[in-house]
N, C-alpha and C positions, 0 to 999 in steps of 0.2 A: 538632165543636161550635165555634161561634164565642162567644166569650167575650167580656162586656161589656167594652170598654174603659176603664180608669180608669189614673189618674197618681199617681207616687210613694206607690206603698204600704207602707204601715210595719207592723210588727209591734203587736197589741193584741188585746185579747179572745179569744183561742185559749187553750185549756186540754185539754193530752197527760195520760189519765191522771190521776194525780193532783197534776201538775204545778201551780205558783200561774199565774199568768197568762203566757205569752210571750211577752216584747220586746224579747228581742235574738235575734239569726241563733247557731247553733252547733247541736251536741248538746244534747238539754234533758234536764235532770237533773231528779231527784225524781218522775218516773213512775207510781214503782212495779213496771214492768214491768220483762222482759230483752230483752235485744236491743237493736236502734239506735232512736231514734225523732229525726232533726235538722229544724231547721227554714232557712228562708233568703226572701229578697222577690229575684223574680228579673223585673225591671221593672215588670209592673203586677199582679203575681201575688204570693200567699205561696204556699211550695211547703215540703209535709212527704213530709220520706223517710221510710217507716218501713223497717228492713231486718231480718229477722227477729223484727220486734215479736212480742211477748206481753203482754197486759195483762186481768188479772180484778181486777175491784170495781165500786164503785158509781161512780166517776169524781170529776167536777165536778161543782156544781149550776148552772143558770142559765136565768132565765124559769121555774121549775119545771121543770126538767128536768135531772134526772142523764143523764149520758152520758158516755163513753170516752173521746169526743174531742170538742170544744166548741168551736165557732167561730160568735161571733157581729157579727163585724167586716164590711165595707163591700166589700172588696176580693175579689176571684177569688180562688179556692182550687185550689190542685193538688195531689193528692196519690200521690205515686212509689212503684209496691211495688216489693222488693226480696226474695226467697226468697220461705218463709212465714209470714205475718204472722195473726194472730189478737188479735182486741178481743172481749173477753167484759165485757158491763154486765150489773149483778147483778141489777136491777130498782129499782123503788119504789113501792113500797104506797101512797104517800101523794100520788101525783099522777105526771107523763110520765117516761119513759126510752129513751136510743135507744141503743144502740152509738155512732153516728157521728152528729152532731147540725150543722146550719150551717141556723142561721133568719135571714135578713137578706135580702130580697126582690130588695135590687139583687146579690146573690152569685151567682157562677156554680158548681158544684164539678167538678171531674176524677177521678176515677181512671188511674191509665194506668201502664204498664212493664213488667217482664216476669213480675213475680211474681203473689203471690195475697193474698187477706184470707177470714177466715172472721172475720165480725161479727156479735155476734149481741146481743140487749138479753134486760131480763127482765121479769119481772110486773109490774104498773101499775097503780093506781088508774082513770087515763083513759086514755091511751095508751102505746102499742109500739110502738117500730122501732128495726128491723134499721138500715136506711140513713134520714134527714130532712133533707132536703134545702130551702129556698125556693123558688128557681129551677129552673133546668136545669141536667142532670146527664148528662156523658157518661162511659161506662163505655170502657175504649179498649185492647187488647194486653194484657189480666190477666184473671184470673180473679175472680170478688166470687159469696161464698156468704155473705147477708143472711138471717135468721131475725128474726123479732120474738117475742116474750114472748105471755102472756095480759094481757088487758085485760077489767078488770071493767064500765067506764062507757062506753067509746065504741070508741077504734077498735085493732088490733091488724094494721100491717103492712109486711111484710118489706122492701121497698124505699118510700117514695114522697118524691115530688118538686112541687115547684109550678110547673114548666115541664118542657116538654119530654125524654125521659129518650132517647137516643143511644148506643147500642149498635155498637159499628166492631172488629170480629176479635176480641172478646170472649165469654167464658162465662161467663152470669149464672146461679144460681139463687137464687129468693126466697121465703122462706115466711111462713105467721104461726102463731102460737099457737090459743088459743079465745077465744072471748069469752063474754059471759051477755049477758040482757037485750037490751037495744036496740043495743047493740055490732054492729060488722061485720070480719072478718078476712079480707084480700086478699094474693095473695101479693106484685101490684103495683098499687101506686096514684100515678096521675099527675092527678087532677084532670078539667078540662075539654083536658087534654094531650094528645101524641102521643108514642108508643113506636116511635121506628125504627131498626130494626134492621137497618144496613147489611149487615152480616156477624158471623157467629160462630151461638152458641148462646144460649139464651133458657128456662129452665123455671121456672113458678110456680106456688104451690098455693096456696091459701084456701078456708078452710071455707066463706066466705062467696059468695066468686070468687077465680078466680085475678088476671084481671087489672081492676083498676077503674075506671074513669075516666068516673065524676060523675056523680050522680044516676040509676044504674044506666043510663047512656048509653055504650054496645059500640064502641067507631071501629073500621071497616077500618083506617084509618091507621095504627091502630098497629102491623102488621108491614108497611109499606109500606117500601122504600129509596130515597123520591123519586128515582125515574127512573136511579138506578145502581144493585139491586139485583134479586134475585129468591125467591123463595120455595121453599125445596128440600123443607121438610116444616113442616106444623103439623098436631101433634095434640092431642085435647083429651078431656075424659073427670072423673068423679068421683074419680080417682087416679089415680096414674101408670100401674097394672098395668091397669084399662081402659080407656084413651087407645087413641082410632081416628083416621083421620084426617079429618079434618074443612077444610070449607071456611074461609074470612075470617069469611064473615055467618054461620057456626052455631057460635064460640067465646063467642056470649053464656051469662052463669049459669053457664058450667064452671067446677068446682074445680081441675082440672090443666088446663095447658096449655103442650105445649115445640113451639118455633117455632127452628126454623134454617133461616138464608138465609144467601146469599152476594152479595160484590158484582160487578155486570157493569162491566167496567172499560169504558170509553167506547172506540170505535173510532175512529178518526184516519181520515177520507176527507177528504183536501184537496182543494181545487180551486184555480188557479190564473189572476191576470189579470193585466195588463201595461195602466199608464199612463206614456207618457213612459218615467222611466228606471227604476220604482217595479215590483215585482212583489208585488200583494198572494194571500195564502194563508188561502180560507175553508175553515173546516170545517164540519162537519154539527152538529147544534142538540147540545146537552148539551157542548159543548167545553170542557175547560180549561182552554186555553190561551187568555190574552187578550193576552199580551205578545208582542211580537216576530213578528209575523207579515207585518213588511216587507222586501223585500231590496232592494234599489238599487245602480245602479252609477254611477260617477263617474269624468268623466276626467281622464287623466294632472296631475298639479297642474304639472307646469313640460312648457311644451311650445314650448321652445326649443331649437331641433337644437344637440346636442354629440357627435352621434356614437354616444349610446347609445338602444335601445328603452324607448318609452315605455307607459306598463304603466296600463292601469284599474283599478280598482278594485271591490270590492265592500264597501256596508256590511258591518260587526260588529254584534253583538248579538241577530241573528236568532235567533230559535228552529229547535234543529236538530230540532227531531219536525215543526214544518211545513215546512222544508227540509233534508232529513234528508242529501243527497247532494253531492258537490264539484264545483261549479259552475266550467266553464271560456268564460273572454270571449274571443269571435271579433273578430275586426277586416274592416274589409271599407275598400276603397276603393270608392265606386259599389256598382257591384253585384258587386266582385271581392273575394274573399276573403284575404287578406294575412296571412304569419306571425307572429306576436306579435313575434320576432325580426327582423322587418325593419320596422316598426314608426318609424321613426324619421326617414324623408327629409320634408324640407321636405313639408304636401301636407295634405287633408284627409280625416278618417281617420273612421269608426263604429265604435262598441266595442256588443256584444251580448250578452244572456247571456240564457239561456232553460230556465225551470223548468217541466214539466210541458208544456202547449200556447200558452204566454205566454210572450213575448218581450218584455225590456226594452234599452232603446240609448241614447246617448250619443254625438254629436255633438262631436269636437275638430279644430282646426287647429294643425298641426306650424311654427313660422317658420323660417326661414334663417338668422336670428341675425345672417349677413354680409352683404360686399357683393352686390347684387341684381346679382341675372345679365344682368340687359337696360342694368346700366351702359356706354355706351357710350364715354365719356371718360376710361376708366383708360387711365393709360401701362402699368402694366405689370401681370402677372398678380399676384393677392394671396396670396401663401405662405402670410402669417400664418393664416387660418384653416382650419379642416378642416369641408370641407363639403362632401355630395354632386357628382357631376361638374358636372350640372347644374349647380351655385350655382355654380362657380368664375368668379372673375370673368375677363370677357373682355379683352383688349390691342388694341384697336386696331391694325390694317395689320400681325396678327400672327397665323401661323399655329401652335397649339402643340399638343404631343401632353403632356395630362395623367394621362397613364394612371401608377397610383401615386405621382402624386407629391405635395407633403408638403401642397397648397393640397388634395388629394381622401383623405387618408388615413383619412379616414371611412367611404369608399366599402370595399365586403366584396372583397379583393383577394387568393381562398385561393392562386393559384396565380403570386401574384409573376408578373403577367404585364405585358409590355414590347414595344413596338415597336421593334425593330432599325433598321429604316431611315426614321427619324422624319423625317431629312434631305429630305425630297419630299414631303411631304404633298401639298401645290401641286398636283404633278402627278397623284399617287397618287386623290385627290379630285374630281378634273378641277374646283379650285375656279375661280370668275372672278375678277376682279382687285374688283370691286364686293364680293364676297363678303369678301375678303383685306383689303379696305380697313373693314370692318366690324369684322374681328377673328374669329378660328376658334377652336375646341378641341376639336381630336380625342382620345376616348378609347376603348382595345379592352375590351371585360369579358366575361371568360372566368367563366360557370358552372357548376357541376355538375349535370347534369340525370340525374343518371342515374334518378332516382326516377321519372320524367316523359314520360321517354321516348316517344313512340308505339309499336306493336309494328310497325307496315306498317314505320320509319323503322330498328326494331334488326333488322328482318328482310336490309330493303335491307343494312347492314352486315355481318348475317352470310354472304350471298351473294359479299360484295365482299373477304370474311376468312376463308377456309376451312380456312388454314394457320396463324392468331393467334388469341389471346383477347384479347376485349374488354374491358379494365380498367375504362373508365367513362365516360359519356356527355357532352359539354360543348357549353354553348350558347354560341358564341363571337359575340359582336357587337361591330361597330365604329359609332361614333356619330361626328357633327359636331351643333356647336351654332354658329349663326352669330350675333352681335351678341346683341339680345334677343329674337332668333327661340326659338322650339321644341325641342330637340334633336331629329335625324332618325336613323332607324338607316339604314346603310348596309348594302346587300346585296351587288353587285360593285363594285370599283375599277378604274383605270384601270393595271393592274399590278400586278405582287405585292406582297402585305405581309408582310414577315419577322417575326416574331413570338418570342417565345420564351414557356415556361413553364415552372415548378417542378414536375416530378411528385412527387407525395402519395408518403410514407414506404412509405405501405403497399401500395407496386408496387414498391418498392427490389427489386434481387437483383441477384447477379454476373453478367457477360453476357447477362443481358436486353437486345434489343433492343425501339427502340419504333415506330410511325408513326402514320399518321392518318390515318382515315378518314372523309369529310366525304361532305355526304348534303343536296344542292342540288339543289333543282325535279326531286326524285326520282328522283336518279341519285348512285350512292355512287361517290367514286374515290378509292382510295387514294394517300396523298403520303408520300413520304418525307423524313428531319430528318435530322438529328444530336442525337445524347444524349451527355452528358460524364460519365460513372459517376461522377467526382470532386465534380461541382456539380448535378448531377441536374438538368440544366436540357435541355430537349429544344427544340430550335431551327428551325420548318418556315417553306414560303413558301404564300401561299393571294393569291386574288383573290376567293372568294367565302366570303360569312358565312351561317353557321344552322348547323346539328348534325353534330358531330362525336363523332366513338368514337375513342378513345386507344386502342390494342391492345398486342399486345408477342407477344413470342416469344422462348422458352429455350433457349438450347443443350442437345441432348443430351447426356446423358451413357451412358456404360458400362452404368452399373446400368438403365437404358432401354431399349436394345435388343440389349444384347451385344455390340456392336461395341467398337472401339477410340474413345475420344471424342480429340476436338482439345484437347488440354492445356494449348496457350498460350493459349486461351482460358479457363479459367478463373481466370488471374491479369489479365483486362484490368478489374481494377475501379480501377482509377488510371489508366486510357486514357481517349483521346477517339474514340469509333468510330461509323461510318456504320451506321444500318439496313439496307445493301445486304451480302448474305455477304460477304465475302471469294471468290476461287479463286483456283487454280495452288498451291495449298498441296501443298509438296514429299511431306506423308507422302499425299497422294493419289495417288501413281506406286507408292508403296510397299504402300498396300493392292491396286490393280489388278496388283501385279508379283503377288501372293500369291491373288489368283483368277483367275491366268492358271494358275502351275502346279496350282493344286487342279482346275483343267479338264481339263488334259494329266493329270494321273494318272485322273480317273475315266474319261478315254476310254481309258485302256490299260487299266485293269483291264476295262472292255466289253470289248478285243478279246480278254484272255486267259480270259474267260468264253465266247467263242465256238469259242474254239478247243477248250475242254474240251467242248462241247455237239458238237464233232463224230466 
């Protein structure tokens, strides 16, 4: 029920029992009754707890009318059950009585909490009730059993209301007394009203009718659940024991009538659209939800290269029943798809993110921050910054290999990789003197591809590895970037390039050796390094760049194949040893001296077998 809204509500005109008037907040005293009955203004509301109320008498008077509980103030009324609660009003012969009385036209009332009330009024001169309400009146999460008295002059019953009366997981029942004469006894009466009954149960009797509402005019509406319920039984009859079931349009003129429905909770069918960066989320008609039905995404706020990945964003405060699920933003350069983690070099970037069949994106450019790469007048290379290889700035009539060094430490460098013979590039390059005079910067970047791989490329490898395992796959490129030209990859050189790298921990072991298997214009050939078990640094020569497989191979031991293993090899882990074996290893004379005599005994024992066979 929506409840009129009104400001600063004070305590006045309320009368508990046979309480004098209430206007202050607390417990209220002189009732009559046991149990709790407190009061309190909880913003624009007065709200009475009753908790284990009991109260029998004639009440208060006002307006003519004795009643239990009397409220004829301005303000909303709430009232909290708590256990159970019982208001018995004794009657009055000499004009109205109600149990539960609130006349005052701009009033809303509540029932609602976990407990019950049995209210009941008594005999009258003119009028009976049980509940008399002005307004509307919503019953909510309790139980309310309303009785009205006999009335001798006019009306006699159990509930009514002068607005609308709202029924939500509630169990009502309402009766009335008799009447004489021109009198009418209903067991609900709303006026020219409506009785909806979201949910719960519903039973009323009257002599007259059960349920009344104006000028003996019958509404369907009134067990209607505007568009979120449904109707599970309404029966109807001259008393409860013969109540059959009956439609909406044939409970007119019945004495009994109990109506239970439940409510159909709203189903959630979103749909989604995308404008720009905006993802909006409709639902289907009867929706609850009016807030929060946008999702948006925005780029990175600083997008000045430092080195780290720059991260979009998604609005807060969405509703998560229209976007119920964990939304992950893609990046793309162009139409190439890019790790959120790398996310960070100088360059222009799209950030996406897409709910349902809508796709929303966001457009940002990454800057340099440093000196620009196509400066052609630096004397010398710029340390101070750390910037992609790209950005480092160029030296004039200078050829330099930047590979990790402190001007590119930004650049992802997992395997501490180095050019040994930096010394040539010149020639290594086949650079021209035009070229040299512009300024050079060679750098190698070794990746891990193993994730990546082709299968035709790990196949080629395996063919070319029959005797090693493949530890993991590296895309090894060498770049030059001339003046404020482009950066170019380099595929062959003009000679070897001595290279080194740090192998990953987690290929460490005692006499492990390693090589390298490279896999150019579809032909794998294996090369052999140097590994230094002390610095794990494996050191090869190459003239061509693209995909490589790192391998390795273990010495045998004993427990392997039952042989006797080489010993001094398993303390070469503070050596510096070649990938090619070793031979001439002296205990090699010693294993052949010991399957030479096991040869000459089993042929003697053949001849001393032939000689017993004859």
């Amino acid at each position: 029920m929506s409840l009129t809204a009104k400001a600063d509500a004070t305590l006045s005109n309320l009368w508990i029992g046979e309480s004098g008037e209430i206007t202050s907040e607390g417990v209220v005293n002189g009732t009559g009754g046991t149990g709790t009955a407190s009061v309190a203004v909880d913003g624009n509301d007065i709200v009475i707890t009753l908790t284990d109320f009991v109260y029998s008498g004639a009440g208060n008077s006002r307006d003519n009318f004795l009643s239990g509980i009397t409220y004829t103030g301005n303000y909303n009324l709430r009232v909290k059950l708590v256990g159970n609660n019982t208001i018995t009003q004794t009657g009055n012969n000499g004009g109205n009585c109600a149990g539960f009385y609130s006349w005052k036209s701009a009033s809303s009332v509540s029932f609602c909490g976990s407990g019950s009330l049995i209210v009941s009024a008594g005999n009258a001169k003119f009028n009976s009730f049980g509940i008399s309400v002005a307004g509307p009146l919503s019953i909510e999460e309790c139980t309310i059993n309303a009785t009205s008295g006999n009335a001798t002059d006019y009306a006699s019953t159990g509930i009514r209301a002068g607005g609308d009366i709202n029924v939500f997981n509630a169990d009502v029942t309402a009766s009335c007394g008799t009447t004489s004469g021109k009198s009418y006894c209903n067991g609900i009466g709303a006026g020219s009203h409506n009785l909806v009954i979201m949910s719960g149960n519903v039973k009323a009797t009257g002599t007259s009718s059960a349920l009344y509402y104006g000028d003996d005019t019958y509404r369907t509406q009134m067990i209607l659940s505007d568009g979120h319920g449904r109707v599970l039984s309404l029966q109807a009859g001259e008393n409860e024991a013969g109540a059959t079931d009956v439609t909406v349009e044939n409970v007119a003129n019945q004495k009994y009538v109990s109506i239970r429905t439940e409510r159909i909770l709203h189903i959630h069918d979103f749909t989604y659209s995308a404008t720009g960066a905006t993802i909006t989320a409709t639902c289907t008609d009867g929706c609850d939800i009016a807030d929060g039905l946008t999702l948006t995404i925005s780029a990175p706020t600083e997008l000045t290269y430092d080195g780290s990945a720059k991260a979009a964003s998604l609005s807060t405060g969405y509703n998560t029943t229209a976007f119920p699920d964990e939304y992950t933003i893609k990046y793309y350069q162009g139409a190439s798809e890019v790790e959120a983690t790398n996310v960070k070099a100088a360059g222009d970037y799209t950030a996406k993110v897409t709910v349902g069949d809508a796709t929303a994106s966001v457009d940002f450019t990454i800057t340099s921050g440093g000196t620009s790469s196509g400066s052609s007048d630096t004397s010398t290379t710029d340390t101070s910054a750390t910037v992609p290889y790209e950005n480092v700035a160029i030296s004039t009539g200078a050829v330099n290999d930047i590979t990790g060094t402190a001007a590119a430490t930004a650049e992802s460098n997992p395997f501490e990789t180095k050019i040994e013979n930096n010394d040539n590039l010149t020639k290594l390059l086949a650079l021209t003197d035009e070229e040299v005079a512009q300024g050079v910067n060679v750098w190698l970047d070794i990746q891990d591809m193993s994730a990546t791989v082709p299968q035709a490329e790990k196949d080629l490898v395996q063919n070319a590895s029959t005797n090693l395992t493949v530890g993991m796959y590296l895309d090894i490129n060498l770049f030059k970037k001339v003046g404020g030209n482009t950066a170019t990859k380099i595929t062959e050189t003009n000679g070897t390039v001595k290279a080194s790298i740090l192998i990953p921990e987690s290929l460490w072991k005692a006499g492990r050796t390693f090589e390298i298997i490279r896999v150019h214009d579809g032909v794998a050939t294996a090369i052999e390094g140097t590994y230094d078990e002390n610095t794990h640094i494996f050191t090869f020569e190459t003239d061509k760049f693209s995909t490589y497989a790192l391998a390795y191979k273990d010495l045998v031991s004993s427990s392997d194949n039952g042989t006797n293993s080489n010993s001094s090899s398993s303390n070469s882990s503070n050596s510096t040893q070649s990938t090619t074996p070793e031979t001439g290893d002296p205990s090699d004379i010693k294993v052949w001296y010991l399957l030479l005599l096991a040869s000459l005994g089993g042929l003697g024992f053949l001849g001393l077998s032939k000689k017993k066979e004859s």
